[in-house]
C-alpha positions as CSV (number, residue, x, y, z in Angstrom):
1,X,29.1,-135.5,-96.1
2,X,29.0,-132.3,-97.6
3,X,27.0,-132.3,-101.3
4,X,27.0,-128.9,-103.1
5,X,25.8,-128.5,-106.5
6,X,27.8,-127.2,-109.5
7,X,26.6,-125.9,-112.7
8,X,29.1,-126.1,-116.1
9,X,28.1,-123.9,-118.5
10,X,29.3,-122.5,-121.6
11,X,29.3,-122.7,-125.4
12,X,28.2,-125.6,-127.4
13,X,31.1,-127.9,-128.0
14,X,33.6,-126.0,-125.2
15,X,34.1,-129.3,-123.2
16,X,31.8,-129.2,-120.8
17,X,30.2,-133.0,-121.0
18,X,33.9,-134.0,-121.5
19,X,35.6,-132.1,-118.5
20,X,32.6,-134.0,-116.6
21,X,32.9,-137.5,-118.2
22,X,37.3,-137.1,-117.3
23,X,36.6,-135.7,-113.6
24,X,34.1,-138.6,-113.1
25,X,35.1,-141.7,-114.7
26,X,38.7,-140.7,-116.3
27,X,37.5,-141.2,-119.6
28,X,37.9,-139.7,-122.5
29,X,35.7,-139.6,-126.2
30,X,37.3,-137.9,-129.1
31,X,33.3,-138.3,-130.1
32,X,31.6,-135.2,-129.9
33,X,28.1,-135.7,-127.8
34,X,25.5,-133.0,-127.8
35,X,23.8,-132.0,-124.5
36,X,20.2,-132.0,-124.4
37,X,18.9,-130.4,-121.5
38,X,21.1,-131.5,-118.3
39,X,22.9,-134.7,-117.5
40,X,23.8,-135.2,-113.9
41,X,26.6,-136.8,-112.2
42,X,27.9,-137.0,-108.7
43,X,31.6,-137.5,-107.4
44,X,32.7,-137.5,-103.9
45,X,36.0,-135.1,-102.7
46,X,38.0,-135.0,-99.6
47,X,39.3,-131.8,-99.3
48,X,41.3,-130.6,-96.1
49,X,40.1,-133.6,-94.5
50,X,36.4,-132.8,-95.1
51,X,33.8,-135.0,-97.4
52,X,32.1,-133.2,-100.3
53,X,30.2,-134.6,-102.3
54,X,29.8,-132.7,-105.7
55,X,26.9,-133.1,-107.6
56,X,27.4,-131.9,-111.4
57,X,24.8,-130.0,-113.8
58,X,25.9,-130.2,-117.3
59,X,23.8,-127.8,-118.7
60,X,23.5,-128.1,-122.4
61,X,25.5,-125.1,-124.3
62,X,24.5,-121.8,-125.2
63,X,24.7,-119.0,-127.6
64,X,22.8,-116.0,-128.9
65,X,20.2,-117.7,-129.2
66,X,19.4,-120.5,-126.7
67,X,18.4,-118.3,-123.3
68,X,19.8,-119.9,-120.5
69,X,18.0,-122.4,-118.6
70,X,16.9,-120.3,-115.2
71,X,15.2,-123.3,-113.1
72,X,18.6,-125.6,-113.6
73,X,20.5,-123.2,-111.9
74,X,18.4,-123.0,-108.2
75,X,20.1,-124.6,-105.6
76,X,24.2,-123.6,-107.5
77,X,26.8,-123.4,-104.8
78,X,29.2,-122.9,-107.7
79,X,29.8,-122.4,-111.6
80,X,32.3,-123.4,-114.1
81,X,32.7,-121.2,-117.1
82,X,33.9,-123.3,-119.9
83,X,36.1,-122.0,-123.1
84,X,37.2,-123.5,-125.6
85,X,41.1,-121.7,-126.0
86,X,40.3,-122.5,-130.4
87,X,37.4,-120.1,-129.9
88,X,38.1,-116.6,-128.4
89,X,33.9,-115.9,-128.6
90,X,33.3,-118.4,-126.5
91,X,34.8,-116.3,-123.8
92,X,32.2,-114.0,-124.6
93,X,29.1,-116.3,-123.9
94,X,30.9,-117.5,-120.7
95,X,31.0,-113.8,-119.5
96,X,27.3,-113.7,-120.4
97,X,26.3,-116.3,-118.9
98,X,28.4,-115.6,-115.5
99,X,26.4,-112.4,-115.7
100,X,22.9,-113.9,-116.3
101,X,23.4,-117.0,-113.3
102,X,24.5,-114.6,-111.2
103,X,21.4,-112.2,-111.6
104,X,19.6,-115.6,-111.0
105,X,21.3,-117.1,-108.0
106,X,23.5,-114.2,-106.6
107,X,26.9,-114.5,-105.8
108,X,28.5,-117.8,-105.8
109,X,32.0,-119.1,-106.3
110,X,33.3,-119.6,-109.8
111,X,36.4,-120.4,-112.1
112,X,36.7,-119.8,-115.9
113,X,38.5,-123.2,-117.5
114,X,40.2,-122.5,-120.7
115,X,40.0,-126.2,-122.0
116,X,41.7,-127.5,-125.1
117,X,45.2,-127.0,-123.4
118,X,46.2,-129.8,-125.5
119,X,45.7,-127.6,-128.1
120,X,47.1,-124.2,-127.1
121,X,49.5,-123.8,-130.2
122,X,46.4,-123.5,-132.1
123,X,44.4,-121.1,-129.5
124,X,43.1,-117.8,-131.1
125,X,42.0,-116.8,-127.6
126,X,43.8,-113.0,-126.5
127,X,45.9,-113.9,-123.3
128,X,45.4,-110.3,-122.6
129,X,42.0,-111.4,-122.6
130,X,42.6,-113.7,-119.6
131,X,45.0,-111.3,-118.2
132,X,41.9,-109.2,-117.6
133,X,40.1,-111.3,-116.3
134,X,42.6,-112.5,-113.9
135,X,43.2,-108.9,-112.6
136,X,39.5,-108.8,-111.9
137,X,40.5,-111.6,-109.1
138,X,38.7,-114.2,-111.0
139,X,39.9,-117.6,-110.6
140,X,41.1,-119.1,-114.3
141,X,42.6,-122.3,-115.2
142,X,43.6,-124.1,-118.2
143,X,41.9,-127.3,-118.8
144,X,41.8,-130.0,-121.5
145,X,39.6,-132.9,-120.8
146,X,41.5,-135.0,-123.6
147,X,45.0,-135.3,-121.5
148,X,43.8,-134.7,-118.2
149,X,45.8,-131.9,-117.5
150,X,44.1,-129.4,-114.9
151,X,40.9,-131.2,-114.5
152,X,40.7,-132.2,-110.9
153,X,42.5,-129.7,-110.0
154,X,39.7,-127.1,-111.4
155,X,37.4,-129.5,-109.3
156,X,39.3,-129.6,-106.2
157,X,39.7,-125.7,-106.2
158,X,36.0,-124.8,-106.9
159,X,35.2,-127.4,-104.4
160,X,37.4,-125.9,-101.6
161,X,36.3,-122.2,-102.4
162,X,32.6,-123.5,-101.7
163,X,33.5,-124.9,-98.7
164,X,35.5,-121.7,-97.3
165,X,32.3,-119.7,-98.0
C-alpha cells in the first residue's frame, strides 16, 4: 500500500476538521471544534486499482497572525486549501499559505475546496475570483462537509494527482 501524507490548511473555521471528520467517518457536527495544533487521521483509497493509504494533517487555522506551522508540513505529498465560500478573505489566507508550504516543501499537488456549498446563496466569495484561479490550471472544487457534496471526490482527485506524480 501506498501512504502519502496530506496537509489541510486554511482559515480558522473554513471546514477543515469537518471535511476530515465527513471523508473519514461520514459524520457530520453542526458543533464548531477548534484545532489545536494537528489532529491526524488515516483512510485507505483504491484508486485505478492501486491501494493508497492517505494519512491526513489537520493543521489548526491561520490568519495574520498565527505563522504557519513549518515542521507539520515535512514529509506533504499534497495540500488542500480550504475556503469558506461565506468568507471571500479566506481565499486570501489560502493563497498565502499555498505560497508559504510551498517555499517550505516545493512543489506538490494541490486543490482549493470552496466548502460551505450548502450554503452558496449566501457566498460573498467573487466567482471571478475562482475563475482566476482556475485559469492559472489550479485544480478547485466546491465542497461542503455538512451534505457531503464533493468531499470524496476532492479526496479521490488529490489522491490520484499524487499518485500520477
Amino acid at each position: 500500500m501506498i501512504r502519502k501524507k496530506i496537509c489541510m490548511l486554511g482559515a480558522f473555521a473554513v471546514g477543515k476538521t469537518s471535511l476530515v471528520e465527513r471523508f473519514v467517518k461520514s459524520l457530520f457536527n453542526a458543533r464548531y471544534q477548534t484545532s489545536l495544533g494537528v489532529k491526524i487521521d488515516k483512510k485507505p483509497l483504491a484508486i485505478d486499482g492501486r491501494l493508497l493509504e492517505l494519512i491526513l494533517w489537520d493543521l489548526a487555522g491561520e490568519d495574520e497572525f498565527v505563522s504557519l506551522r513549518l515542521p507539520y508540513l515535512r514529509g506533504a505529498a499534497g495540500l488542500l486549501l480550504v475556503v469558506d465560500g461565506t468568507r471571500p478573505e479566506t481565499l486570501d489566507t489560502a493563497l498565502a499559505l499555498r505560497d508559504k508550504a510551498l517555499a517550505e516543501i516545493g512543489e506538490v499537488p494541490f486543490a482549493f475546496l470552496i466548502n460551505k456549498a450548502d450554503l452558496t446563496e449566501g457566498w460573498l466569495i467573487d466567482p471571478r475570483d475562482i475563475d482566476r484561479l482556475v485559469a492559472r490550471g489550479w485544480t478547485v472544487l466546491e465542497t461542503s462537509a455538512k451534505t457531503g457534496r464533493g468531499v470524496e471526490e476532492a479526496f479521490i482527485a488529490l489522491g490520484k494527482e499524487m499518485l500520477d506524480e
